[in-house]
PASEBA-1860 file (N, C-alpha, C; in nm, 3 decimals):
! residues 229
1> XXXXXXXX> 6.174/9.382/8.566/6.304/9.450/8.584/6.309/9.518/8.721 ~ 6.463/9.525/8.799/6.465/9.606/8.915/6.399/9.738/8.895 ~ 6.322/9.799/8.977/6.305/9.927/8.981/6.373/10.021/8.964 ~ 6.373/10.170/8.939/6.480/10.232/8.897/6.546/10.322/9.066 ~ 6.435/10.310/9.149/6.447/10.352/9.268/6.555/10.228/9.324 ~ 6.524/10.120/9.314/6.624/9.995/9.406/6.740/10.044/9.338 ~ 6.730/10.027/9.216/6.879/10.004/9.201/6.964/10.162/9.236 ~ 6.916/10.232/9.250/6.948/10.380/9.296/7.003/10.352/9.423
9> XXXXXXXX> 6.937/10.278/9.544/6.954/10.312/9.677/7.029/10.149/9.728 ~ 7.073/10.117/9.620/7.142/9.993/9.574/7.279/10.030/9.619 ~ 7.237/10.101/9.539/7.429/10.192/9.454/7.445/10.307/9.556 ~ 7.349/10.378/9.568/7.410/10.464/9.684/7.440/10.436/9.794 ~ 7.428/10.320/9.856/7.415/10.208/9.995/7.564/10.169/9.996 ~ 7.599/10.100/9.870/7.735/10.064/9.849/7.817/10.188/9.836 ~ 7.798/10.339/9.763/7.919/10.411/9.748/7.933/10.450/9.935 ~ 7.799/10.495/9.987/7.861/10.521/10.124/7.951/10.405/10.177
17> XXXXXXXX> 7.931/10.340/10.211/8.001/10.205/10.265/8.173/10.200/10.239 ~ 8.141/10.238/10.077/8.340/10.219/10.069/8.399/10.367/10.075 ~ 8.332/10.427/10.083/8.391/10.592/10.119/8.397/10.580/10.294 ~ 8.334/10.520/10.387/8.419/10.503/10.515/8.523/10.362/10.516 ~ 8.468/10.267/10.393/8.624/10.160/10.354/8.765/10.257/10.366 ~ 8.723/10.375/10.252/8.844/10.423/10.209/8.896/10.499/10.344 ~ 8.823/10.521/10.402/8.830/10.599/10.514/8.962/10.531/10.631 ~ 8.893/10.380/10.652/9.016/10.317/10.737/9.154/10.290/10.667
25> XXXXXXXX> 9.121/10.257/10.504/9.282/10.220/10.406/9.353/10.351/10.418 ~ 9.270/10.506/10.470/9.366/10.608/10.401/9.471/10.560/10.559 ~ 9.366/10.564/10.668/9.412/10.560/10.764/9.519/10.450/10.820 ~ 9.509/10.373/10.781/9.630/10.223/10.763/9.760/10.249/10.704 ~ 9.750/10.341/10.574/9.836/10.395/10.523/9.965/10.493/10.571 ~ 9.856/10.653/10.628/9.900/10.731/10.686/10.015/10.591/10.831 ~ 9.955/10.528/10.912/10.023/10.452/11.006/10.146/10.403/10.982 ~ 10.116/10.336/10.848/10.216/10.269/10.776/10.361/10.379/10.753
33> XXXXXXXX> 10.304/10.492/10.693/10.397/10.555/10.656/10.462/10.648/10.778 ~ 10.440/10.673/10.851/10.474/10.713/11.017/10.591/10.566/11.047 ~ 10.529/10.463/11.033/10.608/10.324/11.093/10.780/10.382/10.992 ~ 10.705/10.350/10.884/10.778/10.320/10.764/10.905/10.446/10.764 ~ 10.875/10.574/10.805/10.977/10.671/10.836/11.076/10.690/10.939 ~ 11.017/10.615/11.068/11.124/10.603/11.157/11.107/10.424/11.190 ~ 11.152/10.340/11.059/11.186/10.208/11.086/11.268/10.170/11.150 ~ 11.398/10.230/11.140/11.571/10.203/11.192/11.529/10.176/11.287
41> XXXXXXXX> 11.392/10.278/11.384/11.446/10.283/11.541/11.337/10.169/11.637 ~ 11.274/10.188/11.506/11.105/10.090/11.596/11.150/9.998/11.474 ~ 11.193/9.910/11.420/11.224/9.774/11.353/11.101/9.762/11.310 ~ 11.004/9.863/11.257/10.901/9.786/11.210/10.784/9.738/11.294 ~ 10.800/9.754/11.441/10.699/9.661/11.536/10.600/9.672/11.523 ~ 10.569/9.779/11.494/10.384/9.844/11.481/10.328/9.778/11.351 ~ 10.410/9.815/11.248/10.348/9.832/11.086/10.240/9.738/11.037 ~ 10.255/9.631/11.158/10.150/9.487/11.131/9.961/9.586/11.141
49> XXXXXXXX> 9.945/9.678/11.235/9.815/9.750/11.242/9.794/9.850/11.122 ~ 9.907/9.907/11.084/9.817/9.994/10.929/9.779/9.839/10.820 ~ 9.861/9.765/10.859/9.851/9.640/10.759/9.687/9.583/10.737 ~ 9.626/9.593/10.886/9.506/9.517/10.900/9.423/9.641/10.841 ~ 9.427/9.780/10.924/9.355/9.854/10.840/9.337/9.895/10.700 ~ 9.447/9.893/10.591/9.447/9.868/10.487/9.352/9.704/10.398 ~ 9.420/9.630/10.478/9.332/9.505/10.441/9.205/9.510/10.412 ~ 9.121/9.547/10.548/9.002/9.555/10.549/8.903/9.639/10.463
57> XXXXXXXX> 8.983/9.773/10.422/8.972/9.901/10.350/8.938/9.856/10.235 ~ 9.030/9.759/10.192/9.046/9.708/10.048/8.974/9.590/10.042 ~ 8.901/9.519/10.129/8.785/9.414/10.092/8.695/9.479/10.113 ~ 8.662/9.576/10.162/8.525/9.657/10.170/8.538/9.685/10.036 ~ 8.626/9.755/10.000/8.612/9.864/9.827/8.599/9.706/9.752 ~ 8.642/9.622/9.732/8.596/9.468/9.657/8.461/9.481/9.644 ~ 8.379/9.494/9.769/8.251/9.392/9.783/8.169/9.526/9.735 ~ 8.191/9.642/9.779/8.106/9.765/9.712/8.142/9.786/9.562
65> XXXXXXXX> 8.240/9.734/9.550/8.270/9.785/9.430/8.159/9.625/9.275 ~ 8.117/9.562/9.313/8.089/9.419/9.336/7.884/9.500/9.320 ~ 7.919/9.563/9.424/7.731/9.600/9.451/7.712/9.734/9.347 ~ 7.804/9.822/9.368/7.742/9.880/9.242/7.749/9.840/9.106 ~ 7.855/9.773/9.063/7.825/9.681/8.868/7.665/9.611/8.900 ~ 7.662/9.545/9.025/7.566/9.456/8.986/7.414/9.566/9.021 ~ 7.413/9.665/9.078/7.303/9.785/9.079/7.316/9.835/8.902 ~ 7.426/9.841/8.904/7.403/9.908/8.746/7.391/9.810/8.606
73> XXXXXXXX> 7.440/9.691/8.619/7.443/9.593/8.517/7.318/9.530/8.520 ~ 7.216/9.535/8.692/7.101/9.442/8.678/7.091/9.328/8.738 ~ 7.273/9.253/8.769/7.273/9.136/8.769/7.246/9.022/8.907 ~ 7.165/8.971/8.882/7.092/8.880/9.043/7.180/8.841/9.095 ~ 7.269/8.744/9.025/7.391/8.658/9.092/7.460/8.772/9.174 ~ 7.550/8.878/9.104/7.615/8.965/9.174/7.558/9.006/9.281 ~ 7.444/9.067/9.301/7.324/9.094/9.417/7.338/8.984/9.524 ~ 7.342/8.874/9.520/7.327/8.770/9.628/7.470/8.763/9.656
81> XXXXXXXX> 7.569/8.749/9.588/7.677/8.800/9.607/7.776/8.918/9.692 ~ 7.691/9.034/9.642/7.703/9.114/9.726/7.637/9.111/9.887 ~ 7.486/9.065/9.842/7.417/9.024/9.972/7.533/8.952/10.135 ~ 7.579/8.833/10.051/7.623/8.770/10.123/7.740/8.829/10.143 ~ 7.838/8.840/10.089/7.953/8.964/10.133/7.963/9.068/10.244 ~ 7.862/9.143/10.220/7.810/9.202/10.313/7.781/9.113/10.463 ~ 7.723/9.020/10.452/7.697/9.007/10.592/7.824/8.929/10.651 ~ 7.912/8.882/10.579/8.059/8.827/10.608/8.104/8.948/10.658
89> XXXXXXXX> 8.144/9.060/10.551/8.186/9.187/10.635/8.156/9.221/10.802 ~ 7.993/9.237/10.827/7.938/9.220/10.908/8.006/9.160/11.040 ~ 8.073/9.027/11.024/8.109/8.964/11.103/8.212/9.010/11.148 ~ 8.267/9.031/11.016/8.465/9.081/11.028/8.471/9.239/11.126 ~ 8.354/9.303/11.051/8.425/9.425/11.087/8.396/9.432/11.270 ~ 8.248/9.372/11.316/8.205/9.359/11.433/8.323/9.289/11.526 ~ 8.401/9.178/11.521/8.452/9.123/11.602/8.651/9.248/11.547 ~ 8.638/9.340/11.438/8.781/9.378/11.478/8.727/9.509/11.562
97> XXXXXXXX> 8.632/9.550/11.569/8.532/9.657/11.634/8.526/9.645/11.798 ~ 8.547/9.523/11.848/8.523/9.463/11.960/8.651/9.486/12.003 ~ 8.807/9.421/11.909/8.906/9.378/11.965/8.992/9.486/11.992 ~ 8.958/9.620/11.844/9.034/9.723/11.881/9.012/9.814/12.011 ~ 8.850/9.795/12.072/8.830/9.867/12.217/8.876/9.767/12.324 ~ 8.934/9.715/12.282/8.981/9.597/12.368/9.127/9.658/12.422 ~ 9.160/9.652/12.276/9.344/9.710/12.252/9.350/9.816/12.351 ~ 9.231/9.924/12.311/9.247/10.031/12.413/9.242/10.032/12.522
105> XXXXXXXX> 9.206/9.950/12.616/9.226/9.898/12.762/9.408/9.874/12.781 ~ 9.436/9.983/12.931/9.562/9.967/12.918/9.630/9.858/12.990 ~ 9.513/9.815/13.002/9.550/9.642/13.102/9.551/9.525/13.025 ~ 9.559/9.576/12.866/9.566/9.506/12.745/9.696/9.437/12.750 ~ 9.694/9.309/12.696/9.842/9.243/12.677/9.944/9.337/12.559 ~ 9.837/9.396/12.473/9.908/9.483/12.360/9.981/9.598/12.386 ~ 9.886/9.713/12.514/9.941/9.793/12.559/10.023/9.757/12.639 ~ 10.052/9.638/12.737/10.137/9.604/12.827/10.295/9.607/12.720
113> XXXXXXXX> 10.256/9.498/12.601/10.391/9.491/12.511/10.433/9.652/12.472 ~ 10.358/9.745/12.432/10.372/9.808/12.339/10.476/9.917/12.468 ~ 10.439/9.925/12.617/10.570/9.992/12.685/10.668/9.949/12.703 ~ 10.678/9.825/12.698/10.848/9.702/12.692/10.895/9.749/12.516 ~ 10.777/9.730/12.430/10.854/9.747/12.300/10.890/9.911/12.333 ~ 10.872/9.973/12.350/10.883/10.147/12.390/11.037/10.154/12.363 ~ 11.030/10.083/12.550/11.181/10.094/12.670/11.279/10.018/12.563 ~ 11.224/9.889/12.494/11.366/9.839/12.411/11.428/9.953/12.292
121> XXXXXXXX> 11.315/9.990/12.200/11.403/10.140/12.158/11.453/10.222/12.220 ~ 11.450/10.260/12.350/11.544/10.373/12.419/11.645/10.297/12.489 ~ 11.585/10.163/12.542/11.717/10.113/12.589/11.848/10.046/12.510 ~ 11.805/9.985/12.387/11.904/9.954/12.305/11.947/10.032/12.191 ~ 12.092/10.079/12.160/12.119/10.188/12.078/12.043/10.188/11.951 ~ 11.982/10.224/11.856/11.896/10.174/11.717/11.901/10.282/11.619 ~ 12.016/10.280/11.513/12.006/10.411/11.444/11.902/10.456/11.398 ~ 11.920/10.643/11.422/11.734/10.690/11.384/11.680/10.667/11.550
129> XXXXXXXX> 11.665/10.624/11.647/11.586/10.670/11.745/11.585/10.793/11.831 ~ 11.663/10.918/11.797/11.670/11.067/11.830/11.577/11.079/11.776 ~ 11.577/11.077/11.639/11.436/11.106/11.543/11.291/11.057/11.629 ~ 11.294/10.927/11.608/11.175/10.849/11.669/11.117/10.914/11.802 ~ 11.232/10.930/11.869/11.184/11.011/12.030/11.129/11.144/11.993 ~ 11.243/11.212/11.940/11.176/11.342/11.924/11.041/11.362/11.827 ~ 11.017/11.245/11.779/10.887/11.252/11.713/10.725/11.216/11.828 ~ 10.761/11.115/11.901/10.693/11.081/12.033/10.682/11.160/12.152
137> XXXXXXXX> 10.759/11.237/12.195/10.827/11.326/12.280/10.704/11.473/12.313 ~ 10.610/11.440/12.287/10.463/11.575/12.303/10.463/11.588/12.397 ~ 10.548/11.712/12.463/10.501/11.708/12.594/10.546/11.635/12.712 ~ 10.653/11.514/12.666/10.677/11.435/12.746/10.831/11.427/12.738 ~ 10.921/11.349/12.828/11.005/11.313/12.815/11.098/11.184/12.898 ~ 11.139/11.095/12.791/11.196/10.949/12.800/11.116/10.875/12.810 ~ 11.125/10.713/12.897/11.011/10.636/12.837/10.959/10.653/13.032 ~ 10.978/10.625/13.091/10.919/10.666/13.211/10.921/10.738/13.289
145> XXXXXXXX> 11.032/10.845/13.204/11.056/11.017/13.291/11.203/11.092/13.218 ~ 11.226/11.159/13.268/11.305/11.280/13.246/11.452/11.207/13.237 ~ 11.423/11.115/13.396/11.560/11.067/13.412/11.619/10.962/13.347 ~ 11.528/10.942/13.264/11.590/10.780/13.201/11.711/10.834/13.105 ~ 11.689/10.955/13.057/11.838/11.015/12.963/11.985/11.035/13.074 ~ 11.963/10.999/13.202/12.098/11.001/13.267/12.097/10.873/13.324 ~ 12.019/10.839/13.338/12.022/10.693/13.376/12.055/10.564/13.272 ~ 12.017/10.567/13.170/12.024/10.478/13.037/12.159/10.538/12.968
153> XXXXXXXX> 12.103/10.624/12.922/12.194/10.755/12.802/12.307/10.785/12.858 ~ 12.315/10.795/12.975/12.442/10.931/13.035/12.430/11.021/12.953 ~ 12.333/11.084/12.920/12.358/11.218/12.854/12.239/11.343/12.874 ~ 12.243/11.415/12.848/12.115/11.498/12.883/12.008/11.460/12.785 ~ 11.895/11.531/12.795/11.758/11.469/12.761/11.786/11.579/12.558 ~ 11.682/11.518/12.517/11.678/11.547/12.352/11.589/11.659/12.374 ~ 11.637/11.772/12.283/11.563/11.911/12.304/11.393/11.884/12.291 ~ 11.326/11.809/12.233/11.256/11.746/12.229/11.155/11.770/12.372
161> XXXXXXXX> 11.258/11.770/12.497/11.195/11.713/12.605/11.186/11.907/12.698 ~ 11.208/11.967/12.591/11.158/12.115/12.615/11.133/12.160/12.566 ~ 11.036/12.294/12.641/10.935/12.421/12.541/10.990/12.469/12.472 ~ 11.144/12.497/12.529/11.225/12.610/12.398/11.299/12.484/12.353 ~ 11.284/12.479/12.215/11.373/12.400/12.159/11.513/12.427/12.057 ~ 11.514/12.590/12.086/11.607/12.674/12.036/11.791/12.631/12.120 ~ 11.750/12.593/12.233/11.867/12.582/12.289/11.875/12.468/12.385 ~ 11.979/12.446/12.446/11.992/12.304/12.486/11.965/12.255/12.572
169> XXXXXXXX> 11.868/12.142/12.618/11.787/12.107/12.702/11.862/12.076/12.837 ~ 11.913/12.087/12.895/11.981/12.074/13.017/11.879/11.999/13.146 ~ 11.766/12.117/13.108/11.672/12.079/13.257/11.562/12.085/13.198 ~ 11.456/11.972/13.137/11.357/11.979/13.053/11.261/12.011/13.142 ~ 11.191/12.049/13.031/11.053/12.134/13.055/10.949/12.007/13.087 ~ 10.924/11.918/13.043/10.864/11.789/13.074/10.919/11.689/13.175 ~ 10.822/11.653/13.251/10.880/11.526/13.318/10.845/11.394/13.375 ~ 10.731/11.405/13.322/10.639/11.242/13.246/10.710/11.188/13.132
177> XXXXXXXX> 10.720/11.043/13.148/10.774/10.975/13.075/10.669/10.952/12.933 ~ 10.680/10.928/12.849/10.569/10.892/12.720/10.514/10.802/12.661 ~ 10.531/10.707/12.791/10.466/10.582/12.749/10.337/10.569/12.744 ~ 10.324/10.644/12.898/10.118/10.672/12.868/10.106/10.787/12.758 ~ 10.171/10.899/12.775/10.108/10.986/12.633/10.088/10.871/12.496 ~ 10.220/10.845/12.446/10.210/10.748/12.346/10.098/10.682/12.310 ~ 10.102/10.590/12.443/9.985/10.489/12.473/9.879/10.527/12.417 ~ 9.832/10.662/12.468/9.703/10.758/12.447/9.699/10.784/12.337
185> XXXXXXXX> 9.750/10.825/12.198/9.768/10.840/12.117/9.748/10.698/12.041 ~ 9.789/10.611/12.089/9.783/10.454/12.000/9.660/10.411/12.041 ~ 9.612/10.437/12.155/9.485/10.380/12.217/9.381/10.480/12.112 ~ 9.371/10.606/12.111/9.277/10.725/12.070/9.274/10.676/11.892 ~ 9.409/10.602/11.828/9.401/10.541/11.657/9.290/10.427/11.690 ~ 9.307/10.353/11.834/9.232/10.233/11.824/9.087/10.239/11.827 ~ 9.038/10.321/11.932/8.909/10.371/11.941/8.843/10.470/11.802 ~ 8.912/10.526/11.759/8.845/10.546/11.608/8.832/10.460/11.498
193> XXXXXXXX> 8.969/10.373/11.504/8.941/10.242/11.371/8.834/10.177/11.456 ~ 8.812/10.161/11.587/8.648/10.071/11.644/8.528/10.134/11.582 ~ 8.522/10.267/11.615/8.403/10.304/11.646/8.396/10.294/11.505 ~ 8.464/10.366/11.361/8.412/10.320/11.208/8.381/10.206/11.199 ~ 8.450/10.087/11.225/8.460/9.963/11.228/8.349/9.943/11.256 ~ 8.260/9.946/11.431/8.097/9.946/11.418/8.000/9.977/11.363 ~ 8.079/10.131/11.300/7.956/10.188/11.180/7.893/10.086/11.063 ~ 8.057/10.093/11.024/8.041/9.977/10.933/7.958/9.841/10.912
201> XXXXXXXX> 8.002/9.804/11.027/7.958/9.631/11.076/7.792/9.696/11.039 ~ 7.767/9.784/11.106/7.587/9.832/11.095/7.566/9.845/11.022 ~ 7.637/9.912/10.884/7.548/9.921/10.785/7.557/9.821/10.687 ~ 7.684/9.754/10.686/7.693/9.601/10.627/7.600/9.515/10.650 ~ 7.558/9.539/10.768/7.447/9.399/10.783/7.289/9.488/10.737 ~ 7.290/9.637/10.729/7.149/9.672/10.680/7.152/9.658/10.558 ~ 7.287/9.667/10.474/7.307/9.669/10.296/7.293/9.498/10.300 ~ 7.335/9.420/10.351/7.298/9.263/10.346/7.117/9.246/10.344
209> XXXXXXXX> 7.042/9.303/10.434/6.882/9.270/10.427/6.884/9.367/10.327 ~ 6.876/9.462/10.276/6.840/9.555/10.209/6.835/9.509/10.047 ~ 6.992/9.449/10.011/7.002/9.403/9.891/6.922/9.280/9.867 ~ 6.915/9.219/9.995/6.841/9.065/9.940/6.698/9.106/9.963 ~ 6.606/9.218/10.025/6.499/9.271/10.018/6.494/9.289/9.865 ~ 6.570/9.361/9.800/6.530/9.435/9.698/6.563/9.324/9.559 ~ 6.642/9.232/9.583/6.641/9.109/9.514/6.478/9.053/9.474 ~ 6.437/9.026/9.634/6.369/8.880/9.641/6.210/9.005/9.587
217> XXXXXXXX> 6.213/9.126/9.625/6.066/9.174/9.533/6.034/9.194/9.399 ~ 6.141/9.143/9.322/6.132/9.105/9.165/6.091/8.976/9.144 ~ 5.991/8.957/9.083/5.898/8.823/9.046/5.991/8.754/8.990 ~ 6.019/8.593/9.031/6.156/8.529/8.973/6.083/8.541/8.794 ~ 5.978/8.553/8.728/5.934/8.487/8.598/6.008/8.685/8.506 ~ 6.023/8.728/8.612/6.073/8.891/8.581/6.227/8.830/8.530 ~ 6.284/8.704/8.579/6.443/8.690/8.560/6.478/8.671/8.443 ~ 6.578/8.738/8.324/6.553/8.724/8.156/6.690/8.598/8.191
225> XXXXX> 6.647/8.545/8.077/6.804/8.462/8.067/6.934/8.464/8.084 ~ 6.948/8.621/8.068/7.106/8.637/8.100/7.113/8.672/8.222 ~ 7.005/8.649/8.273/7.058/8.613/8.469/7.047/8.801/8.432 ~ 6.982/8.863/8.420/6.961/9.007/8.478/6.754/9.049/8.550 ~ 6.819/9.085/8.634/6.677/9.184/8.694/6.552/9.254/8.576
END
């Protein structure tokens, strides 16, 4: 029979693993629901990235969820199962680990789109984008300065684009546009879903040797018929 120690550090191997899973789904979510509140004005463009982080969130919690029955049930098949899962993960999470520090380069084709997708919400009317701006708007104001609200808009800038926001912005307090803040902010989501993402990939591939370590030191004549440890 498995040891009572393996199957311990079996199961505790897998709960860490999907507690930073859950970690990127909460985070996919939270994105989602940011997208999902000011849709009218951004059509949705983003919502495809909480999508992937959720995804992934939720095949991690699969495959852990997969390693602890089979830590607690005994069962070999599940174990090689999980084994191999794991090192698939491995692959997945390493190459989205790679692509999201990629994203963060602002010489990225993504960041290049993501200031054209910007300028098309401020430049084309989109009900709900007062909201959207003044939600983006930290510090900053319009998509490449102050002046794009008399230049685009004919109108003055969204209180948004000043310190006092008690009264009416005439001559804002900001006058950087928010495409790089933004940017920085979308780049700073990308570099944290990486850097978990590598954690991950690392310990996926140590829970991959680890489980098939702790498999293969049970004497196969130890295997009872119902396929348990």
């Amino acid at each position: 029979m498995i040891s009572q120690r393996g199957r311990i550090s079996v199961l505790a191997l897998n709960i860490t693993i999907a507690l930073l899973g859950l970690g990127l789904f909460v985070l996919g979510v939270i994105w989602i629901e940011t997208e999902l509140e000011y849709e009218r004005a951004t059509q949705k463009q983003f919502i495809y990235v909480g999508a992937i982080l959720m995804a992934i969130g939720l095949v991690l919690g699969i495959t852990t969820t997969i390693g602890c029955y089979a830590a607690i049930a005994k069962k070999r098949f599940l174990l090689d199962l999980n084994a191999f899962l794991f090192l698939l993960l491995f692959l997945v999470y390493a190459d989205y680990g790679i692509i999201a520090f990629q994203l963060n380069d602002k010489s990225s084709p993504y960041m290049k789109d993501f200031g054209k997708e910007l300028s098309d919400i401020f430049d084309k009317p989109k009900e709900d984008w007062k909201r959207f701006f003044d939600y983006i708007q930290q510090k900053c104001c319009g998509v490449e300065g102050f002046q794009d609200y008399t230049r685009f808009r004919k109108r003055t800038p969204l209180k948004s684009c000043c310190a006092d926001q008690e009264s009416e912005c005439a001559i804002p307090t900001y006058k950087r546009g928010c495409v790089e803040p933004f940017g920085d902010y979308i780049a700073q989501n990308f570099v944290v879903s990486g850097a978990v993402s590598f954690v991950i990939a690392i310990l996926t591939l140590f829970a991959s040797a680890f489980t098939y370590v702790v498999k293969k030191k049970q004497p196969s004549e130890e295997v009872l018929a119902n396929d348990e440890l």
